[in-house]
N, C-alpha and C positions, 0 to 999 in steps of 0.2 A: 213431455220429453225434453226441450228445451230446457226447461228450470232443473229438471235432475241434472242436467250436463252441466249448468251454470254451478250448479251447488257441488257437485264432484272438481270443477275445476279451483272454486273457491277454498278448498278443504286440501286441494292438492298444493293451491300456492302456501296457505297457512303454515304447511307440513314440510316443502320447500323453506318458508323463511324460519321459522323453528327450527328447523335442521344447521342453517345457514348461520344462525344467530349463535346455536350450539357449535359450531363447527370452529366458528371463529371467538369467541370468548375465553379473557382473558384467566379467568380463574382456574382452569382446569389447562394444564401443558400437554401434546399429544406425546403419547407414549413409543419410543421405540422398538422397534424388533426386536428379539430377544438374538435373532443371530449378530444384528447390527450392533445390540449392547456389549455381547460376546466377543468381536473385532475391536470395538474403541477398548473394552479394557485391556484387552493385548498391548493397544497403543499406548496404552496409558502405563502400563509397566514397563514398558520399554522408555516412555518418559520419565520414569520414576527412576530405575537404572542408569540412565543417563545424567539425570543429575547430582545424584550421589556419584558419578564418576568425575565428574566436572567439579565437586567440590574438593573431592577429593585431592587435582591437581592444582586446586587455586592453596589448601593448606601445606602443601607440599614445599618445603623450601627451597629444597634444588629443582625445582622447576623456574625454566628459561622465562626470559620476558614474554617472549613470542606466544609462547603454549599460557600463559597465565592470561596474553592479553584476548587472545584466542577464545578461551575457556572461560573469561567474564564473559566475552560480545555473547557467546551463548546462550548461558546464562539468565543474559538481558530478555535474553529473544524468549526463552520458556519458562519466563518466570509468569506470566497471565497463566498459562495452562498450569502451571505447580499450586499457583492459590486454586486456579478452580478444583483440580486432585485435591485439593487437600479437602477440600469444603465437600468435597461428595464420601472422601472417607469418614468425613466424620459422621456426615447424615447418615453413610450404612451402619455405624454405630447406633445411631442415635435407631434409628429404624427396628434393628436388631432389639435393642433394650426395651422397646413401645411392644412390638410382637410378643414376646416375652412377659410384660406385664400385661398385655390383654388376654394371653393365657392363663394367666393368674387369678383375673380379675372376673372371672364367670358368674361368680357369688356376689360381687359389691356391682350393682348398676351403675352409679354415679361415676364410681372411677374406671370404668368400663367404657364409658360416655367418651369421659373424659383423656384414655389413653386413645381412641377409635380417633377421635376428633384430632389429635399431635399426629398419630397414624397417617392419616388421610395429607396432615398438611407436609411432614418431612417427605412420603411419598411425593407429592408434588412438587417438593424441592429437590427433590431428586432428580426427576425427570428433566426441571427446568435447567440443571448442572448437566444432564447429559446434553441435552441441545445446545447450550451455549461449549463445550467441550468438542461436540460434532464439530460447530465453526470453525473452532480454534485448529481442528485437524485436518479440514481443507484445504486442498495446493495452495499460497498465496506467492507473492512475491516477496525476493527476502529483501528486497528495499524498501519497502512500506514501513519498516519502523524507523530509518535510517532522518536522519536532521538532512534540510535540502541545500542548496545553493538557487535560489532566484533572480533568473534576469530579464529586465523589461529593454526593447527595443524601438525606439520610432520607429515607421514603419512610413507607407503611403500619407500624404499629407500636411508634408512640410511643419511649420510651427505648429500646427495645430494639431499634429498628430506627437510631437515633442513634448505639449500639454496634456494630450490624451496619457501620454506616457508616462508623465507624473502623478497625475488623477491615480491610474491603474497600480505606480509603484507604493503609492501611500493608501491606498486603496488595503492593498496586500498589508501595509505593515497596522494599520488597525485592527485589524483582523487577527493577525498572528498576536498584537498585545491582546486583543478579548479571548481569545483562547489560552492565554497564558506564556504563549513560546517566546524564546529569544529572540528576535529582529537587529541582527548586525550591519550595517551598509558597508559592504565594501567597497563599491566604487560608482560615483556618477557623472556622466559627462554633460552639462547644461547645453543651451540654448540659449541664442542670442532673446529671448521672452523669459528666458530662467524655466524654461522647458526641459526636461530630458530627454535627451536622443540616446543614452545609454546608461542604464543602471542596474547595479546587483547586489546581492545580499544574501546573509545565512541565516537560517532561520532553522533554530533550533529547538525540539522539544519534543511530546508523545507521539511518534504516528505521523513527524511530519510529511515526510514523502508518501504514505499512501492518502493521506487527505489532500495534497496539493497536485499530485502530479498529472491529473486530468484538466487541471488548469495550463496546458503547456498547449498551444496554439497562435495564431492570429484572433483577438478582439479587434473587431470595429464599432465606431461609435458615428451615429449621425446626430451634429448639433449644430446650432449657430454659432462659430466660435468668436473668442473675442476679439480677433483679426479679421474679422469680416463686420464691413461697415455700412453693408446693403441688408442687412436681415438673411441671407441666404443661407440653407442648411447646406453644411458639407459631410464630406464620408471621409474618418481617417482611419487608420490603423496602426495597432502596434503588435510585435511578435510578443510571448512570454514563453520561458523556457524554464520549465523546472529537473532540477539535474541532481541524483542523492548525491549526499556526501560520502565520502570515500574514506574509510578507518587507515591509518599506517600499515595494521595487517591486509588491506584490501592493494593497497597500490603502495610499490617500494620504488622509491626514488632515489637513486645514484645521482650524487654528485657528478661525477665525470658527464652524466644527461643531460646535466643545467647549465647555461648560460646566466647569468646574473650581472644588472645593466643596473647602475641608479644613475640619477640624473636630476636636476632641478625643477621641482614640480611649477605647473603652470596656473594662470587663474586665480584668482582671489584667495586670501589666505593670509594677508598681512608680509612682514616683511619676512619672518621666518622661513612660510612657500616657497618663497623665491630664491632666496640667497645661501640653503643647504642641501646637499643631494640626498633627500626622503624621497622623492620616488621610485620604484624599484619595476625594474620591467625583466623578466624572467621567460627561459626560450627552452622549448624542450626539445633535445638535438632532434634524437630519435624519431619525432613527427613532425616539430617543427611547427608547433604549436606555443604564443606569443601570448602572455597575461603582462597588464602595464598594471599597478597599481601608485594611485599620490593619494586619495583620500586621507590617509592620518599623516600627523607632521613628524613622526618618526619613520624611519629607516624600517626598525626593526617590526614594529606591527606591520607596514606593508608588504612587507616580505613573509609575514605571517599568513597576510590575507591572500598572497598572490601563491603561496603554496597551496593554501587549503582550493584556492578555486581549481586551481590547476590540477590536483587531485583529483577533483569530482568530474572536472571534462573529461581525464583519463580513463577513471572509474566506467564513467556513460559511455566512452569509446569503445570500451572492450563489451560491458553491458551489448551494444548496440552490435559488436561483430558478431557475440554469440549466438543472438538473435536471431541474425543473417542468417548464421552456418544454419543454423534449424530450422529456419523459412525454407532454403536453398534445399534442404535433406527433405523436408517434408513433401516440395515440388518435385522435384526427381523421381518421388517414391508415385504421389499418387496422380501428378501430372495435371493436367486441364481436365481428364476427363474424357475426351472425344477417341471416338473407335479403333481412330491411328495410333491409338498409344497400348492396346492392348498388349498385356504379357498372357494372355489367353483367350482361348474362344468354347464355349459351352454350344454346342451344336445341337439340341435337343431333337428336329426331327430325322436326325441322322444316327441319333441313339449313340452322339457320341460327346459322353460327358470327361472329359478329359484327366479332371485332375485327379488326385490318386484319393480325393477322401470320398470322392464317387462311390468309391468299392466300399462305406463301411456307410455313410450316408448319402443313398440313392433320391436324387433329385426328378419330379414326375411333372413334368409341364400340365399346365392345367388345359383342360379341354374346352 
């Protein structure tokens, strides 16, 4: 009796990992619902509609800056979902033509084989364009494709967290060349070690913002650092703050908003630094929010870079209120939870179920 149970459970796991092995392999794509295929195609023409609409206004001559620059950012955004459209239209073609010649082909084996086999595979490239298209149509954030603004802060730890700061800012900028992106510095403030207590940067290219922005916290690092002359590990840290960048159509800045300050930039730099007003420190009335930029020995790139930062703090401010408002709406609506908060009461052994959908579906507490 024992060895039958033994060999039934032996044949169960067999049947288990077979199944497991099937389930999850790579050759074969699992197929969707035919109502769920029926819904994305909906989407899918409605993406198709829209960007013959979008092109339509970029060909248009007397269309405004605004709407043109509008109607690229677009564009940009659904231009992954239009190659994947296209490539699944073509596979229904190609699909369509393979059917067709295997109805054909009853009498010749070989090419029979041979259309069944293209069959089997455009199928599965189809299926594989529906799931990555599924992806493509899930809520996402619409700042994930956006180029970011990063900044690294000293933090707990005096010089040694000012070296921590540098480690982490160059840290970031190898990174962003092995991935290809642009790495701009906009501004860094040293330390008497030649440490950073302050630095930022733009960083430009595919997808920055949604591959960096979960990097936006405190890091701490425990090491011996080179300021310590006893061996002893210490613990420092630094803030990192990633912020998207903000389009001219995202955030409009009024002149009459800005303050605009230059001054002679401080710190090493040669005699240039010193002796012409390139620094540029820029005041936003309305918040009152303060960007200083001297990193470049011109004037006018600083004021380039101290707009564009200033931009994306804006941009993440308002990001950041909406948030609120919908955190704020969300609590209100469904509260903490607890009993004192109810907008109703369902009294079952009183046979009094209150609300009006009572009357069409009757609620039966269990016994």
């Amino acid at each position: 009796m024992a060895s039958q149970v033994r060999r039934s459970l032996v044949h169960a796991m067999k049947q288990i990992k077979s199944g497991f092995i099937r389930s999850y392999s790579t050759d074969l794509q699992p197929q969707l619902s035919p109502k769920l295929v029926k819904i994305m195609e909906q989407r899918l023409s409605l993406i198709e509609q829209r960007n013959a609409c979008l092109h339509s206004i970029i060909n248009q001559p007397d269309s405004s800056a605004e709407d043109y620059a509008r109607a690229n950012k677009e564009l940009r955004r659904i231009s992954s979902s239009m190659d994947l459209i296209n490539q699944l239209r073509a596979t229904h073609k190609e699909i369509d033509g393979l059917r067709s010649l295997v109805a054909e082909s009853s009498h010749d084996r070989d090419m029979l084989d041979m259309a069944t086999h293209e069959l089997d595979q455009a199928i599965n490239h189809e299926r594989t364009l529906h799931s990555l298209l599924l992806k493509t149509l899930l809520p996402k954030d619409d700042a994930d494709e956006r180029d970011c603004i990063l900044e690294v802060r000293a933090g707990t730890g005096g010089e040694e967290a000012s070296l921590f700061a540098m480690d982490i800012f160059k840290m970031y900028e190898r990174f962003s060349h092995n991935k290809g992106w642009t790495f701009q510095v906009l501004d860094i403030t040293e330390s008497d070690l030649k440490g950073y207590k302050e630095a930022s940067a733009a960083i430009s290219g595919v997808d920055v913002y949604g591959k960096l922005k979960f990097e936006s916290g405190v890091h701490r690092v425990q090491r011996v650092p080179v300021t310590e002359k006893s061996g002893r590990i210490h613990t420092s840290a630094v803030s990192v703050a990633i912020l998207p960048q903000a389009d001219q159509v995202d955030v409009h800045l009024r002149n009459e908003d800005l303050k605009i300050d230059t001054y002679r930039s401080g710190g090493s730099g040669g005699q240039h630094a010193n002796t012409t007003n390139s620094a540029v420190r820029i005041t936003h009335i309305p918040t009152g929010m303060t960007i200083a930029i001297q990193d470049e020995r011109s004037q006018h790139m600083n004021k380039a870079k101290a707009l564009k930062l200033l931009c994306a703090k804006l941009y993440e401010m308002e990001r950041s209120r909406l948030q609120n408002n919908r955190s704020k709406l969300r609590l209100e609506q469904i509260g903490s939870g607890d009993r004192s908060e109810r907008i109703r009461t369902y009294n079952f052994p009183q046979g009094n179920g209150c609300h009006r959908l009572f009357q069409f579906f009757p609620v039966k507490p269990d016994n």
